[in-house]
N, C-alpha and C positions, 0 to 999 in steps of 0.2 A: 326140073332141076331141083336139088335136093342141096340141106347144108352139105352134106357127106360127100357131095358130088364137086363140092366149089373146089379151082386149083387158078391158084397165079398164073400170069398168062408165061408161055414160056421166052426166059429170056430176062423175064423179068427178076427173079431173085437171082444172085451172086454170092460167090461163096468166101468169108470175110479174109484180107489178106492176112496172114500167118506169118510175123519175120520173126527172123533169130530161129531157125530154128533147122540148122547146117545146110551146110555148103549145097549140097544137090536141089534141093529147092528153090534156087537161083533166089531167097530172099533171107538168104544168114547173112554170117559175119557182121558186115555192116549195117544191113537191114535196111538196105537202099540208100541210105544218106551219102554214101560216096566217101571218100579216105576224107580225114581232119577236118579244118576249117570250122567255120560258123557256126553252120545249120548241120552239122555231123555232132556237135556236142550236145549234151541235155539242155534242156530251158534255150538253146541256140536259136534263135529268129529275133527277125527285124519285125520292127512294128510298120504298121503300115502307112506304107506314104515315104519312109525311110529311103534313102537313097547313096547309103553309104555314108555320110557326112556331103555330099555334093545337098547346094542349093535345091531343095524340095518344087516339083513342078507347081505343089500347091503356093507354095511362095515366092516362085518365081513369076508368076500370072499377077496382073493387078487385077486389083479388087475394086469392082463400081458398082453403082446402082444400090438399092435398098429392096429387100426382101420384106415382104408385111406380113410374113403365114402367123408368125406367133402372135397378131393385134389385129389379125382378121375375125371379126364377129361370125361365128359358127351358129345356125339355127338347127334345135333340130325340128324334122320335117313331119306334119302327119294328115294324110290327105283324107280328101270329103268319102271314100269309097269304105274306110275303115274306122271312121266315126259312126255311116251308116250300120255297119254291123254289129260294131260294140258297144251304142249305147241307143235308148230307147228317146221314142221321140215327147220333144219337149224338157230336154236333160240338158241340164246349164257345166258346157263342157270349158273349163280351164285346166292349168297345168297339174293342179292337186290330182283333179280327176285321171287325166292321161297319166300321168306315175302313177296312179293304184293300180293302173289295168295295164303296167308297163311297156305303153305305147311310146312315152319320154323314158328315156334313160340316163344318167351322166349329167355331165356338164355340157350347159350351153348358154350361147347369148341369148339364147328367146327359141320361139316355138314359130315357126312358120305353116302354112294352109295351104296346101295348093290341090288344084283342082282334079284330081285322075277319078275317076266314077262317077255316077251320077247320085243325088239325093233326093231321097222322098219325105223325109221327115223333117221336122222343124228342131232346130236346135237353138242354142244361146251358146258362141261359142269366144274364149276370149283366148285371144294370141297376139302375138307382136305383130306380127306380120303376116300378109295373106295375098295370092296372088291375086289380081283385076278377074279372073273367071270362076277362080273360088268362090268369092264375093260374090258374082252372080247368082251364080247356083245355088248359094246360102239364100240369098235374098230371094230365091225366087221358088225357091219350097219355103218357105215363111219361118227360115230363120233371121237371127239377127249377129251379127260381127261387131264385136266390141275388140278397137284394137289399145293395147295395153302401151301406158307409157313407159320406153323404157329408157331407165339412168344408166346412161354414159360413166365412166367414170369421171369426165370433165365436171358432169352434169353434176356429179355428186359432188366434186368437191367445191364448184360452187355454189349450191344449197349449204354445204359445212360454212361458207365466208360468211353467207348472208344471214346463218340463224344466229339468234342473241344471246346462245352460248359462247359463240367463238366471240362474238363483238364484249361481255363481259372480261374473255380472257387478255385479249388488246388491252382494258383499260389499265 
């Protein structure tokens, strides 16, 4: 098989609708929208969820419970099998390192370790968080796991009550 030879499978492309464009091609005049109303005029639609003015389903439903996606702590992930590869042994690996080698990406609440591969090399690796077999496997090719303390937002704002910049501002 050759570039010259590749062809969509058939069925698959269609050919783009064409209105306004007379009567015999069954999509003039109107160009489908039907006589007057609404949705036959320019800019005519309802936004969604609309209902005419009748009571919206979405607010006719009550509303319970609490959703925590937006204050759920997001880790990003990077397992023992891909440390093995990308860095040499005895390499003190934390977060600085894993963004150079754009292992971490984005934003997140901390870096997690979990176990997928096996390891041969010894490392120094520090992250928030690390699964119970990571940790093994670290510990048992003669690395070591430093795990990182991390500030809560709570956390931080009470470290700001108790430092004696903020107990100067009080006086």
């Amino acid at each position: 098989m050759r570039l010259h030879n590749l062809a969509p499978r058939p069925g698959a492309k269609h050919r783009r609708k064409r209105l306004g464009i007379g009567e015999s091609s069954g999509h003039g005049k109107t160009s489908g929208r039907g006589h007057k109303g609404q949705r036959a005029r320019s800019g005519g639609s309802v936004r969604l969820g609309f209902e005419g003015g009748q009571m919206p389903l979405i607010r006719r439903l009550p509303k319970r419970g609490f959703n925590n996606t937006d204050f759920k702590p997001v880790y990003a992930v990077i397992n023992l099998d891909t440390l093995e590869e990308r860095f040499e042994a005895g390499a003190k690996i934390d977060e600085k390192a894993l963004r150079s080698l754009r292992l971490v990406h984005g934003r997140n609440d901390g870096i997690k370790l979990l176990a997928r591969g096996a390891v041969t090399k010894s490392f120094t690796v520090e992250v928030d968080k690390a699964s119970a077999a990571a940790r093994e496997k670290l510990e048992k090719a003669g690395g070591t796991l430093v795990l990182r303390e991390r500030q809560t937002k709570i956390a931080v704002r009470a470290l700001l009550k108790e430092s004696p910049r903020s107990a100067v501002k009080a006086a």
